[in-house]
N, C-alpha and C positions, 0 to 999 in steps of 0.2 A: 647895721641891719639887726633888728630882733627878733628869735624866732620864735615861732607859734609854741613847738615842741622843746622845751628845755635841752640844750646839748645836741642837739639837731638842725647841724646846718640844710633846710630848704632848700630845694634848686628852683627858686619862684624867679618872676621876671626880672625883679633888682640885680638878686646874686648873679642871675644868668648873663646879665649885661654887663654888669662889673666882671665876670670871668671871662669876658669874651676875648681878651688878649689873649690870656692864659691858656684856653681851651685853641684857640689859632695856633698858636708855640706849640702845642701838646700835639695836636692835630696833623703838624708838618711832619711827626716823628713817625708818619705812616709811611713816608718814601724813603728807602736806600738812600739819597741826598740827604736827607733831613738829618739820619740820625748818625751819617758818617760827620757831619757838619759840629752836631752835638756832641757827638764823643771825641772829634778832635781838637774843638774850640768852644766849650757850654757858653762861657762870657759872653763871645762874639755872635755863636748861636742866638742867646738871648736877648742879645740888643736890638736884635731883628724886629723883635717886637715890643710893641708901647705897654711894657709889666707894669706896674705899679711896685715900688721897692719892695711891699710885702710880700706881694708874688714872687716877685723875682728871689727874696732870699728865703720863702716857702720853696721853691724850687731848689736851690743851693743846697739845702739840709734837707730833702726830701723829707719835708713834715708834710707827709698827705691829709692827715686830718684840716690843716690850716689850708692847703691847697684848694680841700673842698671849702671850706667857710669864706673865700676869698672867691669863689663863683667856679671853681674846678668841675668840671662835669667826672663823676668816676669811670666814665669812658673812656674820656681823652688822658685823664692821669695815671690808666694805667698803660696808655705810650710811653710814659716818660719811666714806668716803673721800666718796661719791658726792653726801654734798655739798660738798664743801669745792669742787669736783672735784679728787679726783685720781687719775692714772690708777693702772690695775691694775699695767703694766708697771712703776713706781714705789714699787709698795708690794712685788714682786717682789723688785727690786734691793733695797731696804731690809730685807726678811726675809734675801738672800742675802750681806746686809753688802758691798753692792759699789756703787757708783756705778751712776747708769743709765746711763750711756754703756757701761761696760765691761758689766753684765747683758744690756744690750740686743747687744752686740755677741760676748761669749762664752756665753751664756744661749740666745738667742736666733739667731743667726750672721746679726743683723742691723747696720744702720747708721744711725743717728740723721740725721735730715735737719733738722735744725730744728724 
């Protein structure tokens, strides 16, 4: 898929339908099942549904940015952050290709306290 915007993965029809496993997986992680399933077997969790090997090891190293370019709605991928936890600010930085120290502090015109 090419997108309009340089460096900006579109949520247009294509990406939307090509994430639609992905966004299903993510999706499941809104019930007590789903995410007790996920955190005690992710593999097995995952096979459940038809990934595509990208997604599925976007998913494995949690690379959100990829998640989205692979049809990820950031709706549903922040199911999958909320359980691992991890924070929004982080998946932020990570879409903006920057550290979170520097997102947090030129993104944000905050400062990181630990």
């Amino acid at each position: 898929m090419t997108d309009r915007i340089p460096d900006t993965p579109l949520l247009d029809r294509a990406r939307a339908n090509a994430g639609y496993a992905l966004n299903k997986m993510a999706m499941g992680l809104s019930t007590p099942e789903g995410r007790a399933a996920f955190l005690a077997d992710e593999d097995g969790y995952l096979d459940r549904f038809p990934l595509s090997p990208a997604q599925r090891d976007a998913v494995k190293t949690r690379d959100w940015a990829e998640m989205v370019r692979l049809g990820g709605n950031l709706f549903y991928i922040l199911k999958i952050s909320a359980v691992d936890p991890t924070p929004i600010r982080a998946i932020g930085a990570a879409q903006a290709g920057m550290s979170l120290e520097d997102f947090l502090d030129q993104r944000l015109g905050k400062v990181a306290n630990g």
